[in-house]
KEPA-751685 format. One line per 8 residues: for each residue x negated, y negated, z of N, C-alpha, C. Coordinates in steps of 0.2 Angstrom, whole numbers, padded with zeros to 4 digits. Atoms other than C-alpha are relative to their C-alpha. Example, Ala and Ser with C-alpha at 12.3 -4.5 7.8 and 13.67 -1.06 7.14 Angstrom:
2
-0004 0006 0000 -0062 0022 0039 -0004 -0006 0000 ~ 0004 0006 -0001 -0068 0005 0036 0004 -0005 0003 .
END
This chain:
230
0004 0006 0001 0521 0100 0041 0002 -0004 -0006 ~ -0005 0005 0006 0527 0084 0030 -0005 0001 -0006 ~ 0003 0001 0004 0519 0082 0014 -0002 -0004 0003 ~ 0001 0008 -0002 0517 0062 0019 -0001 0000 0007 ~ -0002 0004 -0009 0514 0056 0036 -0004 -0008 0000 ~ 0005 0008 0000 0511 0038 0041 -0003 0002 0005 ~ 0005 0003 -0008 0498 0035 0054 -0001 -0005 0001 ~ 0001 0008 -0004 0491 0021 0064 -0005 0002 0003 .
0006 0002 -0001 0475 0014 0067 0000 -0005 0005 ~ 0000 0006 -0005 0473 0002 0082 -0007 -0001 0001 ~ 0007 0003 0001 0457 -0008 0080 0001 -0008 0002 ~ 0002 0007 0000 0450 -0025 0084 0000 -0004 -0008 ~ 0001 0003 0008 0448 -0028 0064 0006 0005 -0007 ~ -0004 -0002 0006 0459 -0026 0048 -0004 0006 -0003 ~ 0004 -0005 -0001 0452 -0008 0041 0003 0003 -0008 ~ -0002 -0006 0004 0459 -0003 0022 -0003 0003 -0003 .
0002 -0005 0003 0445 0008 0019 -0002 0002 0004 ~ 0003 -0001 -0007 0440 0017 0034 -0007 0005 -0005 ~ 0008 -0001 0001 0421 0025 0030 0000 0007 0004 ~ 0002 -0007 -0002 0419 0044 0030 -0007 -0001 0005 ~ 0006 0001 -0004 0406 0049 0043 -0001 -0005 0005 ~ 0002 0004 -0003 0405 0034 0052 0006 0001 0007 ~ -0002 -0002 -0006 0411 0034 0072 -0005 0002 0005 ~ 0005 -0001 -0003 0403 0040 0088 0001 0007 0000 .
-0001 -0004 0000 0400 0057 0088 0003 0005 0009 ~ -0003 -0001 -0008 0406 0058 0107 0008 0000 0001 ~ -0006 -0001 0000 0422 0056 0104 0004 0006 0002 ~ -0004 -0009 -0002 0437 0071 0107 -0002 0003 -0004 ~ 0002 -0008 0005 0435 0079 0091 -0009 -0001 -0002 ~ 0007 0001 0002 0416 0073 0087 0004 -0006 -0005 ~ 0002 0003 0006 0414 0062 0072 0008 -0001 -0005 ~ -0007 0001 0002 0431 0055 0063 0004 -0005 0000 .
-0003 0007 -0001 0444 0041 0060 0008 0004 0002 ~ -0005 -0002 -0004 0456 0042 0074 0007 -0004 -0001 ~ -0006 0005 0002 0475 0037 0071 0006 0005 0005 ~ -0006 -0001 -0003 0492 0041 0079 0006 -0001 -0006 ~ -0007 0001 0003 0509 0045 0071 0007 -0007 0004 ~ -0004 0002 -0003 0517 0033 0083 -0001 -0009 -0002 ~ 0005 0007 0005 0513 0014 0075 -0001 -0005 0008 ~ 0000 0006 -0007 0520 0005 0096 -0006 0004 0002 .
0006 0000 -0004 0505 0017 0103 -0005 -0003 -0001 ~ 0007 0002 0005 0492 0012 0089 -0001 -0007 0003 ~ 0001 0006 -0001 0495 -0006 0093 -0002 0001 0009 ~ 0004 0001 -0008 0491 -0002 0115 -0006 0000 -0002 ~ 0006 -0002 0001 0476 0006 0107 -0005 -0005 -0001 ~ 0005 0004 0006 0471 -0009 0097 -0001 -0006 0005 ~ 0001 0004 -0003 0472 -0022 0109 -0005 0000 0007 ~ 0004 0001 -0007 0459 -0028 0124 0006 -0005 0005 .
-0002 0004 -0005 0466 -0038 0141 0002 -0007 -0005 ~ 0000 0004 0003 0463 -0053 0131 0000 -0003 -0008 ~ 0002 0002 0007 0461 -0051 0114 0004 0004 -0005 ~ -0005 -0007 0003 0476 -0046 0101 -0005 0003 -0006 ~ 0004 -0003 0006 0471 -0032 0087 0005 -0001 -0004 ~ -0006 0001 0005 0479 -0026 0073 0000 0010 0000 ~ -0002 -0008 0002 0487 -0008 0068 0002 0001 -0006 ~ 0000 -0001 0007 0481 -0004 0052 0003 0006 -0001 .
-0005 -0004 0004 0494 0008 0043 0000 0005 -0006 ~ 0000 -0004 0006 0493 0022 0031 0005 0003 -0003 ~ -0003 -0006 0003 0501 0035 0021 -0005 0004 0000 ~ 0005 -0005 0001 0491 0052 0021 0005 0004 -0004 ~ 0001 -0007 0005 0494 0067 0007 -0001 0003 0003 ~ 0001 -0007 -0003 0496 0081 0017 -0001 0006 -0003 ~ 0000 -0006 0004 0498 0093 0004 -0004 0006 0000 ~ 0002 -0006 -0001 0485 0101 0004 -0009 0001 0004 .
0004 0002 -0007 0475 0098 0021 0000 0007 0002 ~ 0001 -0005 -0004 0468 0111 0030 0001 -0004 0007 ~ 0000 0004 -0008 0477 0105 0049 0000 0004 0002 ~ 0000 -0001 -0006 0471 0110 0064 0008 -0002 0005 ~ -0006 0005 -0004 0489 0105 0076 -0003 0006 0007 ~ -0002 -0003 -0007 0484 0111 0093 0004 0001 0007 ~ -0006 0000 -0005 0499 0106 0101 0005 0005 -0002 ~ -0004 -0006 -0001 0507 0121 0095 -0001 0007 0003 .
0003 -0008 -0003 0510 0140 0103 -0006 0003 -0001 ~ 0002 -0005 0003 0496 0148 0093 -0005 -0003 0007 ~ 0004 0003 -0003 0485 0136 0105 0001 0000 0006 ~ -0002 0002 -0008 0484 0134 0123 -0004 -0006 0003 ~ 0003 0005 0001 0479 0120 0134 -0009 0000 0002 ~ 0009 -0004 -0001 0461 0129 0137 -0004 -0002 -0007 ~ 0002 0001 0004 0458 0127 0120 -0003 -0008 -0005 ~ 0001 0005 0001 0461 0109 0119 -0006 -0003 0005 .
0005 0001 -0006 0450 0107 0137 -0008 0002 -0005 ~ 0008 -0003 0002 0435 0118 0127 0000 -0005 -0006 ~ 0002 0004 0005 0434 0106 0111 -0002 -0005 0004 ~ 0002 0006 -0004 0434 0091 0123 -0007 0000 0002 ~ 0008 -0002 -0003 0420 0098 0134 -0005 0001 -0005 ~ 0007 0001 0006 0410 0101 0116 -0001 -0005 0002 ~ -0001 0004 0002 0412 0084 0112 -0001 -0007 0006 ~ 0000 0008 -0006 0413 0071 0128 -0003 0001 0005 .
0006 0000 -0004 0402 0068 0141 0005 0000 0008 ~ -0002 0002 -0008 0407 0073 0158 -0005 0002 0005 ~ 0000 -0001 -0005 0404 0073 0175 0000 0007 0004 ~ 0001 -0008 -0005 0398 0091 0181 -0004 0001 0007 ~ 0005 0003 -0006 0396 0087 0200 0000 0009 0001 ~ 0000 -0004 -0004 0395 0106 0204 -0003 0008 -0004 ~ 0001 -0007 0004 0389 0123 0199 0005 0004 -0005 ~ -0006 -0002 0005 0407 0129 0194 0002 -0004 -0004 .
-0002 0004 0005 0409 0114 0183 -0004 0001 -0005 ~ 0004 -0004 0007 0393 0120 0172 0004 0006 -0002 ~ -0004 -0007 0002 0399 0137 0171 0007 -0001 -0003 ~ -0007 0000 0003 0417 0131 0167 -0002 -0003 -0006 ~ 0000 0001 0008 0411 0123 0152 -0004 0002 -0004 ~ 0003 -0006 0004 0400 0137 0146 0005 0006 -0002 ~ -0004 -0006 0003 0414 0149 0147 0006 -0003 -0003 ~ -0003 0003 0004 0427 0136 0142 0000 0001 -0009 .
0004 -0001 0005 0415 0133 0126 -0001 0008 -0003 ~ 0005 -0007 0003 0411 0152 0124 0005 0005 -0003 ~ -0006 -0002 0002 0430 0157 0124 0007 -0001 -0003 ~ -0007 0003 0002 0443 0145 0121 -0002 -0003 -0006 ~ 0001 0004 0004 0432 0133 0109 0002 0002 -0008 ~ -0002 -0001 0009 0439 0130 0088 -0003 -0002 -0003 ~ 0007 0004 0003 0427 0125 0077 0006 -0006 -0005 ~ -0005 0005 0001 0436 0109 0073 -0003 -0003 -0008 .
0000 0004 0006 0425 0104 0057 0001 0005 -0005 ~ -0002 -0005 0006 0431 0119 0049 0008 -0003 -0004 ~ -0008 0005 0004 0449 0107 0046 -0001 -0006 -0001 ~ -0002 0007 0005 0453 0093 0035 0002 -0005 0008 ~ -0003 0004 -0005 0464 0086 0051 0002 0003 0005 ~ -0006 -0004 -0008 0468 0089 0070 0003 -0005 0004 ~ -0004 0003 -0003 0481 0085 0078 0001 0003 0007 ~ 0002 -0003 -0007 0479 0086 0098 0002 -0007 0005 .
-0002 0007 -0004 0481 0075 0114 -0009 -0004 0000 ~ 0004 0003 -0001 0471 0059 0117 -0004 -0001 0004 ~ 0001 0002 -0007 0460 0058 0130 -0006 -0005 0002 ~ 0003 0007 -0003 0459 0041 0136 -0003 0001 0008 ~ 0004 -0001 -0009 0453 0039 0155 0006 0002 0005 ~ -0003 -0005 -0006 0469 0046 0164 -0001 0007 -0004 ~ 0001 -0008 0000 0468 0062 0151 -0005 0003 0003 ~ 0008 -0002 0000 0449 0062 0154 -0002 0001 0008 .
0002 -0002 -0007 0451 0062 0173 0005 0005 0002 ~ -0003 -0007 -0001 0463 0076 0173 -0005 0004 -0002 ~ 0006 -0006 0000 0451 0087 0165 -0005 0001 0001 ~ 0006 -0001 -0005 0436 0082 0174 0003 0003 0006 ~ -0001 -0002 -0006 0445 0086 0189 0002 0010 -0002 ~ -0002 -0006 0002 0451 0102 0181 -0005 0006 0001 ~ 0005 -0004 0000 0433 0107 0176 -0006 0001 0007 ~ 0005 -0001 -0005 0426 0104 0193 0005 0002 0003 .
-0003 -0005 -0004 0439 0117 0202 0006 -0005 0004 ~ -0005 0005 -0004 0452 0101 0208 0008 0004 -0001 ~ -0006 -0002 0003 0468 0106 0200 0002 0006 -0004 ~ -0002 -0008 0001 0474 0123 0194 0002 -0002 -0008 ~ -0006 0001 0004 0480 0126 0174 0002 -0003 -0001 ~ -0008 0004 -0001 0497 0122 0177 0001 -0007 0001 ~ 0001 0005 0000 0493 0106 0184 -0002 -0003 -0005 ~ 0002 0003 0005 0482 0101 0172 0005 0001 -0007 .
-0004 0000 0004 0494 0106 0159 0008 -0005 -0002 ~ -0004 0008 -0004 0509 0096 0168 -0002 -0007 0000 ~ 0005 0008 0001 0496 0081 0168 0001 -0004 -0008 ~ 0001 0003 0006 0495 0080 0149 0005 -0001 -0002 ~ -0006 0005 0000 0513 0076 0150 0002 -0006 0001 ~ -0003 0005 -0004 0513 0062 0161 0000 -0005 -0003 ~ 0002 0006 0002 0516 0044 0156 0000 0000 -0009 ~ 0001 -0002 0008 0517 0053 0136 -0004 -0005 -0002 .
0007 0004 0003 0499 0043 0134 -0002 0003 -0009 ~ 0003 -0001 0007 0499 0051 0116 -0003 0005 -0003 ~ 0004 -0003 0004 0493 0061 0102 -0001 -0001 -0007 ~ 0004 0004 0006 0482 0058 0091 -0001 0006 -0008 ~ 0001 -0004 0006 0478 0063 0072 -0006 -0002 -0003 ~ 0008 0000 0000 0460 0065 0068 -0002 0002 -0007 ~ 0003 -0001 0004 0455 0065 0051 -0008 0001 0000 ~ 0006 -0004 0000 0438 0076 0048 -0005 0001 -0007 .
0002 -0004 0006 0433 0079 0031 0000 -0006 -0004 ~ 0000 0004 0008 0429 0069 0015 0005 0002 -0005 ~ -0007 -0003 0005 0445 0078 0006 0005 -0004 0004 ~ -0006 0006 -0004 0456 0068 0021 -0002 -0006 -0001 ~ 0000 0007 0001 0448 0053 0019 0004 -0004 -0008 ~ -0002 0000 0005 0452 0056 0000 0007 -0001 0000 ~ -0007 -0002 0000 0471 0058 0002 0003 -0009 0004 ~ 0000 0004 -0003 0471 0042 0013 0005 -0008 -0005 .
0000 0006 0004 0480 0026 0007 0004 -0004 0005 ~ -0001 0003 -0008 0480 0009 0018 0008 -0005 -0003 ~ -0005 0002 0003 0496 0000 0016 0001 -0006 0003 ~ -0002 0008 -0004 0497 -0015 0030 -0004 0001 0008 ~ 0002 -0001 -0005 0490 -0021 0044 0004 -0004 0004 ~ -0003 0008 -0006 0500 -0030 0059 -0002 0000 0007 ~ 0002 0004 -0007 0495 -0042 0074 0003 0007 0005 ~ -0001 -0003 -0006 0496 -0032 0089 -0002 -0005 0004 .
0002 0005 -0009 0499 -0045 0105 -0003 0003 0005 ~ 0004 0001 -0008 0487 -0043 0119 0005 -0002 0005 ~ -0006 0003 -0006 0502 -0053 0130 0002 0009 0002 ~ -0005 -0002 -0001 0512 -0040 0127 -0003 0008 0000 ~ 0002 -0008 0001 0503 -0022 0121 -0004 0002 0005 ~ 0004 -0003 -0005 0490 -0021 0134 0004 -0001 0009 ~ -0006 -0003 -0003 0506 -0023 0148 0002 0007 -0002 ~ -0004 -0006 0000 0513 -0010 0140 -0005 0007 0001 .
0006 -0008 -0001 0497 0003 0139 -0002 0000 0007 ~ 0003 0000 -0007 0492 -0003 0158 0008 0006 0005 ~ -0009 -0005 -0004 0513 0003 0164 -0002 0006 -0002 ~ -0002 -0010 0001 0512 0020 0153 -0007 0002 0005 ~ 0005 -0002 -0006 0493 0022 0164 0001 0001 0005 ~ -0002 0002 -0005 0500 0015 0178 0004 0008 0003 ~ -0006 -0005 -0003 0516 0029 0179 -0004 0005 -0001 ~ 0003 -0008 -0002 0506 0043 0174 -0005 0001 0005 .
0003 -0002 -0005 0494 0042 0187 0002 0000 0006 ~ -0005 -0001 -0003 0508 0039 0199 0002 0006 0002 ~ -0003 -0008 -0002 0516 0055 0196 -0005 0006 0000 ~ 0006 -0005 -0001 0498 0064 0195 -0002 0002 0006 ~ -0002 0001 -0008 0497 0057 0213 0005 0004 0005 ~ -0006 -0005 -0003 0513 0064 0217 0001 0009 -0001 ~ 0000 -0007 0004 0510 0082 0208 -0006 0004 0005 ~ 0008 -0004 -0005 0493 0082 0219 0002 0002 0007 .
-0002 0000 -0008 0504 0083 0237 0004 0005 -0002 ~ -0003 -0007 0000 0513 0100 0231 -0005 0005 -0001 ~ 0007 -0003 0000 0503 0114 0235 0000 0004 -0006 ~ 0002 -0006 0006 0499 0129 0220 -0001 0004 0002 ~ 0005 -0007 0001 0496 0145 0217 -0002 0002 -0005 ~ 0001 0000 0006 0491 0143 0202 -0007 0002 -0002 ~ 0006 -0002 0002 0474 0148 0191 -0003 -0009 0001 ~ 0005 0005 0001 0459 0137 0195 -0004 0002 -0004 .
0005 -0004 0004 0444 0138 0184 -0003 0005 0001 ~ 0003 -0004 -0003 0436 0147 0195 0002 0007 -0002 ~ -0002 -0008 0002 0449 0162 0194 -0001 0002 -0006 ~ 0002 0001 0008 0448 0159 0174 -0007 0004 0001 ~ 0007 -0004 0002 0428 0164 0175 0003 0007 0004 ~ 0003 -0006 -0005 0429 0176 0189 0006 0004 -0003 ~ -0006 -0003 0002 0446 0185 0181 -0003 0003 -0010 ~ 0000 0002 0007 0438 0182 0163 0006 0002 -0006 .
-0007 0001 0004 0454 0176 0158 -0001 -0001 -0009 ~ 0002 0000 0008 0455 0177 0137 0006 -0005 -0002 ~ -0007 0004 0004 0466 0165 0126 0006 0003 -0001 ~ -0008 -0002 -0001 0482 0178 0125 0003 0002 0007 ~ 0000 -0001 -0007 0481 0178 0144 0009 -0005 -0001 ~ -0005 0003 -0003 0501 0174 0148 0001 -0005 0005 ~ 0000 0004 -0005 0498 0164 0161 -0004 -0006 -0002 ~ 0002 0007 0003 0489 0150 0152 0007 -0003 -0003 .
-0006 0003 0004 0502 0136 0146 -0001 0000 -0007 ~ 0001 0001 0008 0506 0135 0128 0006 -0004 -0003 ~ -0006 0005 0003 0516 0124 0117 0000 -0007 0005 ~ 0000 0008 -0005 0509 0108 0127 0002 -0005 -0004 ~ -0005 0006 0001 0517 0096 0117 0008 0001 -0001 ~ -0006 -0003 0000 0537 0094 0116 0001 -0005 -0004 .
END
């Protein structure tokens, strides 16, 4: 990991003191000021249909940050699914969908405000309907793992802690156009749900949740994906 990294903030308002604490606790990690190393994502992020934002800009002091990175090997993407389910409100139409996110939670979850900063996927409303579908028996694993590939909708970096915020320095904020960046964010939705479509008309033999309880499958189980980001 770098000492420095820049991030990016995509907001309706200019932003150089972002305010420890403050946020909805519903979010993917809970409670935190959300950014991307990517600064063209930040600007999709920041913008409405009709109204441009701006992408406020940092430098962060990695030095000596306790980072969560869940898109490495040591992590699967079960682990990223179980923090989610802590944290965001789904849609549990069925009995195996409760269950899934008890053992989810009881197995794969990481205690996320044990770190300074994590680094994981976004999950806007194609990720978030991949793994509802996931958590209600739709999709297998593998699929769901393939999914958080599609359209590369993003990963985000999740300052947690009052020592991250400290390290923090804002540097510039720039216009993000509305004409232009919320085109761009509807295409990258657009295609990934496309090829999500298309990944749902091959069949699988793959793990559903289901097998995960009823096998109780564990976090060095082989057969979970790992290393979801490339």
């Amino acid at each position: 990991m770098q000492e420095q990294l820049f991030i990016y903030h995509g907001s309706e308002i200019i932003l150089p003191q972002p305010i420890y604490g403050a946020g909805r606790k519903n979010n993917d990690f809970g409670i935190g000021f959300y950014c991307t190393q990517q600064k063209e994502l930040a600007k999709e992020w920041a913008v409405s249909q009709n109204k441009n934002g701006y992408c406020n800009c940092y430098s962060l002091n990695a030095k000596y940050l306790n980072i969560l990175n869940l898109n490495t090997s040591e992590y699967s993407i079960l682990n990223w699914i179980a923090i989610l389910v802590e944290h965001r409100l789904f849609s549990l139409n069925n009995p195996i969908a409760r269950r899934a996110k008890r053992y989810l939670v009881d197995h794969f979850s990481v205690n996320v405000n044990a770190y300074d900063v994590i680094i994981g996927y976004r999950a806007d409303d194609s990720y978030f309907d991949y793994a509802e579908s996931f958590l209600n028996n739709s999709i297998t694993v593998e699929q769901l793992a393939f999914a958080m590939k599609l359209g590369k909708l993003g990963e985000q970096v999740v300052l947690k802690s009052s020592f991250a915020f400290d390290q923090l320095s804002f540097q510039n904020a720039e216009v993000a156009i509305a004409e232009k960046y919320f085109t761009l964010k509807k295409e990258r939705n657009d295609s990934a749900n496309k090829l999500y479509f298309q990944m749902l008309e091959n069949e699988t033999n793959g793990l559903y949740i289901q097998d995960i309880i009823r096998q109780k499958v564990q976090n060095d189980d082989p057969r979970i994906p790992r290393n979801i980001s490339q």
